[in-house]
C-alpha positions as CSV (number, residue, x, y, z in Angstrom):
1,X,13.5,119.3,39.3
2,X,16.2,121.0,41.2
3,X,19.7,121.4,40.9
4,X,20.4,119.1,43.8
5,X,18.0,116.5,42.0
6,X,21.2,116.5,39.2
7,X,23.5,116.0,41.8
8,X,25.8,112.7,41.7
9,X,25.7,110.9,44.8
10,X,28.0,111.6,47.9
11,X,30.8,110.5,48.1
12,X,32.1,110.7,51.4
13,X,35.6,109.3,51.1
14,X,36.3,111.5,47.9
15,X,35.3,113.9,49.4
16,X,37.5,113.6,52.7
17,X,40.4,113.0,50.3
18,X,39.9,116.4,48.7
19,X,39.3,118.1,51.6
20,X,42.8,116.7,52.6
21,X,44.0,117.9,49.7
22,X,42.7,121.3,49.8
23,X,43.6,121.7,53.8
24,X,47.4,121.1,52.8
25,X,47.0,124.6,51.5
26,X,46.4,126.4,54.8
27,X,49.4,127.2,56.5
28,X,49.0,126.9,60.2
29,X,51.2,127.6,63.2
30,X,52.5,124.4,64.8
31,X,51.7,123.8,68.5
32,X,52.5,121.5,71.0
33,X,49.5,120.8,73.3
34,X,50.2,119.3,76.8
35,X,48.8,118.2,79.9
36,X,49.3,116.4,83.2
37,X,46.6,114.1,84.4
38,X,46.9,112.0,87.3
39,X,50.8,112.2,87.7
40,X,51.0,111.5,84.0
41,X,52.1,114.4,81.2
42,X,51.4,113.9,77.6
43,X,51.7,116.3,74.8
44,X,51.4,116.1,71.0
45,X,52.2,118.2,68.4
46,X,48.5,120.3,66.7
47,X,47.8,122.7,64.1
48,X,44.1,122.5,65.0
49,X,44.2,124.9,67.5
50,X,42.6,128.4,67.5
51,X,41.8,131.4,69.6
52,X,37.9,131.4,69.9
53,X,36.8,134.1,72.0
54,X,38.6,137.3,73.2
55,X,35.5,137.7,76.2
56,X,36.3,135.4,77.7
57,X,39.8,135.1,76.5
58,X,39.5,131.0,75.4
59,X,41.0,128.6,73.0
60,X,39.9,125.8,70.7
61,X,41.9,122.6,69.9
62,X,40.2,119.4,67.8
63,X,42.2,116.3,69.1
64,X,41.6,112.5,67.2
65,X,40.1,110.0,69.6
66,X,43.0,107.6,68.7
67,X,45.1,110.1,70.3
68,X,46.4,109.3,73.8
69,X,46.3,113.3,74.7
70,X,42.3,112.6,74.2
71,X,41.5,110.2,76.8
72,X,43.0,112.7,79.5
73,X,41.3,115.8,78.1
74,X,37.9,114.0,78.1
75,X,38.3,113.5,81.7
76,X,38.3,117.1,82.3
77,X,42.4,118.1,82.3
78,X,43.6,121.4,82.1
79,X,46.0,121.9,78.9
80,X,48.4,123.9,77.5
81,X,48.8,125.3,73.9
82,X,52.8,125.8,73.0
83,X,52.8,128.1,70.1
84,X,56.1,126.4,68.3
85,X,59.0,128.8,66.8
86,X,60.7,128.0,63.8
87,X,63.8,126.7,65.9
88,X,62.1,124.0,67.5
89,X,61.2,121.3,64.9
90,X,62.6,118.9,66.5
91,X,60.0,119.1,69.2
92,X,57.4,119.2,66.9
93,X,58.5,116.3,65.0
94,X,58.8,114.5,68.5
95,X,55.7,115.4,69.6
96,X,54.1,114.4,65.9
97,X,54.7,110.5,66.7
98,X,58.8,110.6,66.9
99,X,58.6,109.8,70.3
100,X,56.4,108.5,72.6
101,X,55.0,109.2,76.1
102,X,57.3,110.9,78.7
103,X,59.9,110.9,76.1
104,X,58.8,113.8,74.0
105,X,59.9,115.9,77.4
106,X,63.3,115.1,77.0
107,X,63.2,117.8,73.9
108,X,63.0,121.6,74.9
109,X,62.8,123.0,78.9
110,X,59.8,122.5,80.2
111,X,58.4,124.3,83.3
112,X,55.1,124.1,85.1
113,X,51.9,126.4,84.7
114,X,49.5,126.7,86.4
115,X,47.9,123.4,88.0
116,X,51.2,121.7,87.1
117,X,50.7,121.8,83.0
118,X,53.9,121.5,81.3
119,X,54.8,125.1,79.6
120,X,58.0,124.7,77.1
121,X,59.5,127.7,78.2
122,X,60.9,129.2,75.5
123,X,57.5,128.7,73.3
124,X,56.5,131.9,70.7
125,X,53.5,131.6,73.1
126,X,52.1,129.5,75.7
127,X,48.6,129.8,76.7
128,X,47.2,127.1,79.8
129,X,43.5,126.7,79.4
130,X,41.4,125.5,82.4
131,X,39.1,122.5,80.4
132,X,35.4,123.8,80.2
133,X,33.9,122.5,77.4
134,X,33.9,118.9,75.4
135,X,32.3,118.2,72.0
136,X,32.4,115.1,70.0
137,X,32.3,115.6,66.4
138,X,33.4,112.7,64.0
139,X,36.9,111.3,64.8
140,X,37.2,114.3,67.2
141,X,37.3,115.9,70.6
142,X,36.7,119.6,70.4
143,X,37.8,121.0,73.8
144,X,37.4,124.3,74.9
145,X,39.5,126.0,77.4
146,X,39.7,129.2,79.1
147,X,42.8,130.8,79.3
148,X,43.8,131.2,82.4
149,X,47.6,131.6,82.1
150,X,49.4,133.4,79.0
151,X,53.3,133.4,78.3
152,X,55.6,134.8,75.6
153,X,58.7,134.6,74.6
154,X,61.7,136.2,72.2
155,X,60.6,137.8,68.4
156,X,57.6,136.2,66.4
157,X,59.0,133.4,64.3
158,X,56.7,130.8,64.6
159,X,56.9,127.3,63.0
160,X,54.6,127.1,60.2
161,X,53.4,123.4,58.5
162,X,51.6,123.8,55.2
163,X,51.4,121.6,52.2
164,X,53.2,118.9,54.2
165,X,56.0,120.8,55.6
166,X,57.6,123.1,57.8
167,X,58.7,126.6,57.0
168,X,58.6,130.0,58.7
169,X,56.9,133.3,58.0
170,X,60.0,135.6,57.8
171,X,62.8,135.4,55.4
């Protein structure tokens, strides 16, 4: 008999609800990712974003299929990834379900990037990724981008979201 033999038997859903529970303790920078697909924008505030390759320079963002930012990035759209400072809250919290549809743009100043992606143009960091890669895992999309577009702006005080809510890195 093996250990795994001893095992109880899996419990997915206590298990997702500890892995909640345990993910509340990794802070994260809070993003706004955004796109424009036919004529429409959308954007919705992420902390599953990361940078996954420096060669060539690309991004990674996990997106729920219930989300309406989805639906466009599964049809190929370019995006952007708005790396949030502490001062703008109120877009994230817009952005997190506050607000819907073209409404969340009426928070922040918004300018285009490249192929017409809305960049908030005072972001810690914007970074507009041509769409090159789709992977359906679960409830997600995993979409890969390569940057093709990189902006920065003012000192490093990013917004930061862990164990349920925001805070900053520097005192």
């Amino acid at each position: 008999m093996t250990d795994s033999d001893n095992q109880p038997p899996f419990d997915d859903e206590g298990l997702a609800m500890q892995a909640r529970q345990a993910l509340r303790r990794m802070a994260k920078s809070v993003t706004v990712i955004t796109c424009l697909h036919e004529g429409q924008r959308y954007a919705m505030a992420a902390t599953a974003v990361d940078a996954l390759s420096m060669d060539p320079p690309s991004m990674i963002a996990s997106i729920n299929r219930n989300a309406a930012l989805h639906a466009p990035l599964s049809a190929g759209a370019g995006f952007c990834i708005n790396v949030l400072a502490r001062s703008h809250e109120d877009i994230s919290r817009a952005c997190g379900g506050g607000l819907r549809g073209e409404e969340r743009f009426g928070l922040g100043e918004w300018v285009e990037g490249r192929h017409g992606i809305p960049v908030l143009a005072d972001a810690q960091a914007s970074l507009v990724c041509d769409n090159e890669l789709t992977i359906s895992y679960g409830t997600h999309g995993i979409f890969i981008g390569r940057v093709i577009e990189v902006r920065s702006h003012g000192h490093v005080d990013p917004l930061v979201y862990v164990d349920g809510r925001y805070t900053g890195i520097l005192s």
